[in-house]
C-alpha beads as a LAMMPS data file, in Angstrom:
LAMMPS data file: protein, C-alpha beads

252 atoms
251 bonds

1 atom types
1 bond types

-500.0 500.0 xlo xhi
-500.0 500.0 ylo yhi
-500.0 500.0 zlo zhi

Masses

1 110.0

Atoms # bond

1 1 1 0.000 0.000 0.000
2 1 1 0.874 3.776 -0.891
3 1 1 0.834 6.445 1.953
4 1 1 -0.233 10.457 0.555
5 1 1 0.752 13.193 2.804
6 1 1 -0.890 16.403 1.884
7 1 1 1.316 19.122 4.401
8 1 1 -0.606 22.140 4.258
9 1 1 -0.149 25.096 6.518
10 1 1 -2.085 24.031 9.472
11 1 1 -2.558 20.411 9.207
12 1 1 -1.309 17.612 7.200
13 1 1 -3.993 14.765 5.429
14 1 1 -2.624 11.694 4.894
15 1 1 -4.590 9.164 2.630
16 1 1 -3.872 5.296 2.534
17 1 1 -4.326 3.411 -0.963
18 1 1 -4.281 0.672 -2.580
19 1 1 -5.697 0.857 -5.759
20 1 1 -7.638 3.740 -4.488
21 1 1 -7.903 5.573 -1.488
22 1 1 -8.775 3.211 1.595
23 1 1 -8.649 5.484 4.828
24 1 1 -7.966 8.851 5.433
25 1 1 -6.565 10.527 9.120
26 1 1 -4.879 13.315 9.512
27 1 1 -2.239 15.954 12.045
28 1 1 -1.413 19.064 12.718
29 1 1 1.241 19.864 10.663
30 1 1 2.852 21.513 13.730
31 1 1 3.095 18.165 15.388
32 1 1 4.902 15.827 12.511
33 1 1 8.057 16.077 13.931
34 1 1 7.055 14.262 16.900
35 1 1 3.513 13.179 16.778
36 1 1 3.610 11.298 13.218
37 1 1 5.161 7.628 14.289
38 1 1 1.929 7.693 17.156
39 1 1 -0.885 8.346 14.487
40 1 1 0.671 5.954 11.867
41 1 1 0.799 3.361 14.041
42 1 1 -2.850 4.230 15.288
43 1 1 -4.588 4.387 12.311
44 1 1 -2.929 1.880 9.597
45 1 1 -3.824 -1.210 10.030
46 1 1 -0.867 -4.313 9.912
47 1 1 -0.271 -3.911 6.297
48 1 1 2.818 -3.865 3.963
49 1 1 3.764 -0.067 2.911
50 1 1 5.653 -0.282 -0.088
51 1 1 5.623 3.487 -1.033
52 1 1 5.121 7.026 -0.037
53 1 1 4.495 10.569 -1.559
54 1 1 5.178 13.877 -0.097
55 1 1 3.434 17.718 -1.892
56 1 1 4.314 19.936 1.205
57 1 1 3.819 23.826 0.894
58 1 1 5.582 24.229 4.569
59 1 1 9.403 23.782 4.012
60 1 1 11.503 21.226 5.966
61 1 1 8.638 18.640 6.651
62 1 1 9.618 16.572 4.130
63 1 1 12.678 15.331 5.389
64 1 1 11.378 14.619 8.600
65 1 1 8.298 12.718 7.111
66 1 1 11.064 10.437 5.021
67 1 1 13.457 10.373 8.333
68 1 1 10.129 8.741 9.968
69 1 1 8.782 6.513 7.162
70 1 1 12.389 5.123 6.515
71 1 1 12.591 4.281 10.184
72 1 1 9.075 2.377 10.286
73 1 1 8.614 0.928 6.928
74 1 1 12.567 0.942 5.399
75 1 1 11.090 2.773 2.501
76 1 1 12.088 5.806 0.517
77 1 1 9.917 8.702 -0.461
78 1 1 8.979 10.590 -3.456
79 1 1 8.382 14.204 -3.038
80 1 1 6.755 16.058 -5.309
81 1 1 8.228 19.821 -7.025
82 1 1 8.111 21.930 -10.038
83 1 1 10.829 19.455 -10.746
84 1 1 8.573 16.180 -10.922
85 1 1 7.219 14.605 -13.921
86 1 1 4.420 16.133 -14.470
87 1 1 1.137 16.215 -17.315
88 1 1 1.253 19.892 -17.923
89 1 1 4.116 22.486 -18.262
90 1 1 4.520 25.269 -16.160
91 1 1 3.366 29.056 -17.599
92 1 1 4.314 31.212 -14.599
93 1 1 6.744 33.267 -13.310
94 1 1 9.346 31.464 -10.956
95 1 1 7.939 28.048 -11.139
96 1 1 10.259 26.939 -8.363
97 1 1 7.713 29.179 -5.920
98 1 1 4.807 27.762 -6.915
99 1 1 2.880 25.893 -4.264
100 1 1 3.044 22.168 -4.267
101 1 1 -0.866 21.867 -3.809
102 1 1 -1.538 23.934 -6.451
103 1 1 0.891 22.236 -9.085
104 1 1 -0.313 18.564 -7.736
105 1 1 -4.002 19.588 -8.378
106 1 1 -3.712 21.566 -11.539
107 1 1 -1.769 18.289 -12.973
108 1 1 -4.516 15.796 -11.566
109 1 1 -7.283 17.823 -13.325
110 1 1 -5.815 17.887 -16.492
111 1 1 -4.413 14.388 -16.361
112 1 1 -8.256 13.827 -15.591
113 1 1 -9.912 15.327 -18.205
114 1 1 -7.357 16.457 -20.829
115 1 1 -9.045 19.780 -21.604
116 1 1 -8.538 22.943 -19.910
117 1 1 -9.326 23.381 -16.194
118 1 1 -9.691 25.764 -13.475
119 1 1 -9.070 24.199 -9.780
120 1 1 -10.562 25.661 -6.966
121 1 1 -8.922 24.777 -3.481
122 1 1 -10.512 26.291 -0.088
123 1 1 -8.499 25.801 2.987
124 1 1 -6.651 28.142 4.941
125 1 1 -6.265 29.925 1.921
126 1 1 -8.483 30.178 -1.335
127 1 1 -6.709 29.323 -4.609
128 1 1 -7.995 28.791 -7.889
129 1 1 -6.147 27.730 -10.777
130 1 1 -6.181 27.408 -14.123
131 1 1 -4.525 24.864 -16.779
132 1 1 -5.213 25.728 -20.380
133 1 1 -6.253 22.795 -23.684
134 1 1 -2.626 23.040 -24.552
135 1 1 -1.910 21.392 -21.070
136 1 1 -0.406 24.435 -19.721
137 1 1 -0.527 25.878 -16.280
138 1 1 -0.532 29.682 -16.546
139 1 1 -1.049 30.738 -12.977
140 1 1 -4.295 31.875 -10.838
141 1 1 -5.497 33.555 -7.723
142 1 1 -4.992 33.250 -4.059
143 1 1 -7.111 35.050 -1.555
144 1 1 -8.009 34.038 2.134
145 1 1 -9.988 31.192 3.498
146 1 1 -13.616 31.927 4.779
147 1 1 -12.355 30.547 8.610
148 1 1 -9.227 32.820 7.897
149 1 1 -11.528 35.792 7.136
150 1 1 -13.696 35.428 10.361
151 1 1 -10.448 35.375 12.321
152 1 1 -9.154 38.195 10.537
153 1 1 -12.407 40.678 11.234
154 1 1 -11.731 39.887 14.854
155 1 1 -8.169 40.240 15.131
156 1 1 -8.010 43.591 13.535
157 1 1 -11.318 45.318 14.568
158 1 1 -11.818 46.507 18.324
159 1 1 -15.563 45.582 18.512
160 1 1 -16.277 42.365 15.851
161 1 1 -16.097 39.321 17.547
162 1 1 -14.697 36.090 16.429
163 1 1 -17.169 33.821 14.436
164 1 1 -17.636 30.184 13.919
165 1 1 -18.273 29.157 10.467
166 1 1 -22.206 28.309 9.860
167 1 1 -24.426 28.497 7.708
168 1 1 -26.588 31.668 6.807
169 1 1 -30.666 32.054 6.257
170 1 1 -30.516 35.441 4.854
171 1 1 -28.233 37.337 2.828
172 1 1 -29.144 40.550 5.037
173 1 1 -27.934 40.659 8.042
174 1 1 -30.370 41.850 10.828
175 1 1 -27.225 41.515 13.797
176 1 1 -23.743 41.939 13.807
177 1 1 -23.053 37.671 13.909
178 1 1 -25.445 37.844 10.697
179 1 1 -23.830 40.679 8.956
180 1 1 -20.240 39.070 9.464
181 1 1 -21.221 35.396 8.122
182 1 1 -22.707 36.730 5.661
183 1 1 -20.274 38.908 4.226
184 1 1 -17.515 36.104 4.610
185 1 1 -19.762 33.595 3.168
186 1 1 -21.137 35.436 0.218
187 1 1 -18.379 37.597 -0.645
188 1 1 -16.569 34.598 -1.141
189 1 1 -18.973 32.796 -3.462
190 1 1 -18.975 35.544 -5.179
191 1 1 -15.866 36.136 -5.766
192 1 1 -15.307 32.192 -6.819
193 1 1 -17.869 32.985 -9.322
194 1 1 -16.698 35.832 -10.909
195 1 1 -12.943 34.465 -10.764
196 1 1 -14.212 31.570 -12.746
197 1 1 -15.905 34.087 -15.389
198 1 1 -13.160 36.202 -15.334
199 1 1 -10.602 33.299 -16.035
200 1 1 -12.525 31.255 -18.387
201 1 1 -12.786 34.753 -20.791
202 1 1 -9.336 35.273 -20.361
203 1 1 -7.537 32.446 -21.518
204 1 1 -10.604 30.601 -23.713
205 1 1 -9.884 33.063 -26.583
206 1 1 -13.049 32.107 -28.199
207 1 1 -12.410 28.413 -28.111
208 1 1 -15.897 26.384 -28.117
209 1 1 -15.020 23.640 -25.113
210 1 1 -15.975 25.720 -21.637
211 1 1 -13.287 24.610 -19.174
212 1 1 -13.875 21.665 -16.505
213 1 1 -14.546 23.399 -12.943
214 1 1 -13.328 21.517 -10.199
215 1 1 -13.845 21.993 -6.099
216 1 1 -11.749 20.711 -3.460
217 1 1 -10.869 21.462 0.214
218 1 1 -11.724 21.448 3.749
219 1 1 -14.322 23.923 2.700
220 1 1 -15.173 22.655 -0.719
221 1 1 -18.533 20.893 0.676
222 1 1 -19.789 24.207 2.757
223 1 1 -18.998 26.661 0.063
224 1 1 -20.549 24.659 -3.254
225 1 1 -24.468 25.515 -2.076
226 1 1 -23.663 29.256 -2.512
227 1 1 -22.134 29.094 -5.748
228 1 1 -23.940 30.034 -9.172
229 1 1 -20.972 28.412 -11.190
230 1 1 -21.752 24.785 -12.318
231 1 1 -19.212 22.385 -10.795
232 1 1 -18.062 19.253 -12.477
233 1 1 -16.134 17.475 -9.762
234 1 1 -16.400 18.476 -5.712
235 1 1 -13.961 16.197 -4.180
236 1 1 -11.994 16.762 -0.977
237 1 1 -9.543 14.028 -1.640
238 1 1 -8.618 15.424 -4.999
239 1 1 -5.263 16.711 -3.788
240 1 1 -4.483 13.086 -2.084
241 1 1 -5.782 11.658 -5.413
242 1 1 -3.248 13.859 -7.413
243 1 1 -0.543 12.744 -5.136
244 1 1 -1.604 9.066 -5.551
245 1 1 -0.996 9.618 -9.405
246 1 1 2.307 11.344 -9.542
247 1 1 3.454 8.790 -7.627
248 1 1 2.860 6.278 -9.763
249 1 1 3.782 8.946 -12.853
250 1 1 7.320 9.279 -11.177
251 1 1 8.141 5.756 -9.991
252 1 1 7.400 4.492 -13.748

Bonds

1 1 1 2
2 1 2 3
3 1 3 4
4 1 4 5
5 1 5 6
6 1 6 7
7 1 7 8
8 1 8 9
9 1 9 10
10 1 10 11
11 1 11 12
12 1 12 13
13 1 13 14
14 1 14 15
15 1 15 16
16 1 16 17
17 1 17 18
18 1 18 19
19 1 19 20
20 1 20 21
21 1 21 22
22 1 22 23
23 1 23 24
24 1 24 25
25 1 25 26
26 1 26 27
27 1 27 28
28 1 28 29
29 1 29 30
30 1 30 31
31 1 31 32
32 1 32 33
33 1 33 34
34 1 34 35
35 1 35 36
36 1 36 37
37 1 37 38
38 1 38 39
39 1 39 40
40 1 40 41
41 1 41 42
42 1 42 43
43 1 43 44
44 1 44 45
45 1 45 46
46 1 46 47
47 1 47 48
48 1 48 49
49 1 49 50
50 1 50 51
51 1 51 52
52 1 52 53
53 1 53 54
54 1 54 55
55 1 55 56
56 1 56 57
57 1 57 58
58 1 58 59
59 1 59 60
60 1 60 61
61 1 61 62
62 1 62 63
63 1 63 64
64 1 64 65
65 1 65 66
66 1 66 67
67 1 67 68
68 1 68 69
69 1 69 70
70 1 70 71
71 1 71 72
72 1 72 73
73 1 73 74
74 1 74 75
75 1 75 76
76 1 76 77
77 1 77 78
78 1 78 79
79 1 79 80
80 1 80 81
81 1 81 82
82 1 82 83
83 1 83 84
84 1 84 85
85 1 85 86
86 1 86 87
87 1 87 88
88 1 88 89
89 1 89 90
90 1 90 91
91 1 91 92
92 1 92 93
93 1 93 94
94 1 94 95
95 1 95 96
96 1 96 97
97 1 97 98
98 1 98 99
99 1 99 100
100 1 100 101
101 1 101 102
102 1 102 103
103 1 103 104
104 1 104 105
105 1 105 106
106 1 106 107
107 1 107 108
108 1 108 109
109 1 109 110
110 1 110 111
111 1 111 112
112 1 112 113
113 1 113 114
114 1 114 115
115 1 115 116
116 1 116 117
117 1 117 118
118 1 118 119
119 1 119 120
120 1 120 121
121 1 121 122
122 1 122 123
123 1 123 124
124 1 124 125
125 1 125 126
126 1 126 127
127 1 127 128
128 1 128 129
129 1 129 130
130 1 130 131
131 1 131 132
132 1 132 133
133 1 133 134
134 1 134 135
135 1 135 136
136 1 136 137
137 1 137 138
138 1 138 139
139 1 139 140
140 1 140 141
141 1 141 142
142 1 142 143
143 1 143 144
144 1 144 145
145 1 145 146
146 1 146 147
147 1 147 148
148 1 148 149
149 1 149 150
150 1 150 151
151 1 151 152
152 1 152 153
153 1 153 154
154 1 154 155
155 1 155 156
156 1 156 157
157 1 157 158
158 1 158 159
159 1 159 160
160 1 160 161
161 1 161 162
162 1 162 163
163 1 163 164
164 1 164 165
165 1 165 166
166 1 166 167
167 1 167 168
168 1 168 169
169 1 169 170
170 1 170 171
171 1 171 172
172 1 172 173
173 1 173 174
174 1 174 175
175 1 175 176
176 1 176 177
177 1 177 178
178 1 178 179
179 1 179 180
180 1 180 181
181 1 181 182
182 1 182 183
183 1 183 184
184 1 184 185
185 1 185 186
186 1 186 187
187 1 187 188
188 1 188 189
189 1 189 190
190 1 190 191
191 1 191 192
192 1 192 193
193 1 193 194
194 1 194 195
195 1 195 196
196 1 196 197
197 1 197 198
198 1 198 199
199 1 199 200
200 1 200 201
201 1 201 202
202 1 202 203
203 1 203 204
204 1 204 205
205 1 205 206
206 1 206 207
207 1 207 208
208 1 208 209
209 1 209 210
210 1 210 211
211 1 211 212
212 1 212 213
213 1 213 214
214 1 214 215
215 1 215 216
216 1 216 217
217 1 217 218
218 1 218 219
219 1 219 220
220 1 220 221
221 1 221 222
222 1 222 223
223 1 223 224
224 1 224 225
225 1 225 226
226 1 226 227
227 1 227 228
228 1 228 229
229 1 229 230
230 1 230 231
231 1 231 232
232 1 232 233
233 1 233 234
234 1 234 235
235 1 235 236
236 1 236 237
237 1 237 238
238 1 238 239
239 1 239 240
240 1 240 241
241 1 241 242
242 1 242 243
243 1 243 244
244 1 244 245
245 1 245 246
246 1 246 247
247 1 247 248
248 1 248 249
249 1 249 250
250 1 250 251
251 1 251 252
């Protein structure tokens, strides 16, 4: 079996597979270093791991990860980079800067359909991405994630207070709790939207196909109901998916 490990900025998903994905746990990426050998050996079960596969956007986790996994299962760990193979080629500035999550998900969508694509991830941060017919990655947007944003209103106003994410009944506020939620919520369906529009006429250049749209992320489930953009594919795994499939892309 194949171990994933997603590292994102606050916590880290790891997916177990065989053929596809059979279990799915996860940490906080802050406790890897010395929390990871406990919650493998809690949650997989006594099976053979044969391989592993590393997309980390926080620096210096991979090594640890491999230091671990070498220790437990004497195996040695493909991590994923702008230097992988890879289904598309890279169209942006710097590619060597460009977040792992975003690269492993734009090249899973297009592996996946083989047209153009645009990726939207919602986690701690917002990202949406877009990969052109020509198999091309040529860049995309990053704003902050709706928990992010509730966090933010409180930390830098004197009088808003902090905010769990819920759903909303109205789009018009009648209290300040109301008001907040909804301006989080909506703004950021809205601006998903209009991203997508914006994107799509950018780059289609009057081609006929309309581009896949594909949602993923912690949030991906919450956010979907207040979108007006059709979505092809809501999957929260996609990024463990992606991983799954350049590992097999680079071990062959």
């Amino acid at each position: 079996m194949i171990l994933t490990f997603d590292i994102g900025n606050t916590r880290t998903n790891i997916g177990l597979y065989k053929d596809s994905l059979v279990k799915k746990f996860w940490i906080l990426s802050k406790d890897l270093e010395d929390g990871l050998e406990e919650v493998l050996s809690e949650n997989i079960p006594d099976v053979k791991i044969t391989g592993a596969v590393i997309g980390s956007v926080v620096k210096g986790f991979e090594d640890k990860i491999t230091a671990v996994l070498r220790k437990i299962y004497g195996i040695e760990t493909v991590i994923i980079s702008f230097n992988s193979k890879l289904p598309i080629k890279l169209g942006v500035d710097y590619p060597e800067k460009l977040g792992v999550d975003r690269l492993i998900n734009g090249a899973y969508a297009y592996n996946k359909f083989n047209q153009s694509v645009i990726v939207i991830d919602c986690g701690s941060a917002i990202t949406l991405d877009v990969v052109n017919n020509e198999g091309k990655f040529l860049g995309g947007i990053i704003a902050l994630g709706l928990k992010n944003q509730l966090q933010a209103i409180s930390s830098y106003t004197s009088a808003l207070p902090e905010l769990s994410l819920k759903n909303i009944e109205t789009n018009i506020g009648k209290n300040t709790q109301e008001a907040i939620l909804s301006g989080v919520i909506n703004g950021t369906a809205s601006m998903i939207d209009g991203m997508i529009e914006k994107c799509s006429k950018e780059f289609l250049n009057g081609l006929s196909n309309k581009p896949k749209i594909i949602l993923t992320g912690g949030d991906a489930g919450f956010i979907q109901s207040y979108l007006k953009t059709k979505i092809d594919i809501v999957d929260e795994n996609f990024t463990l998916n992606g991983l799954k499939y350049l590992y097999s892309l680079n071990c062959t």
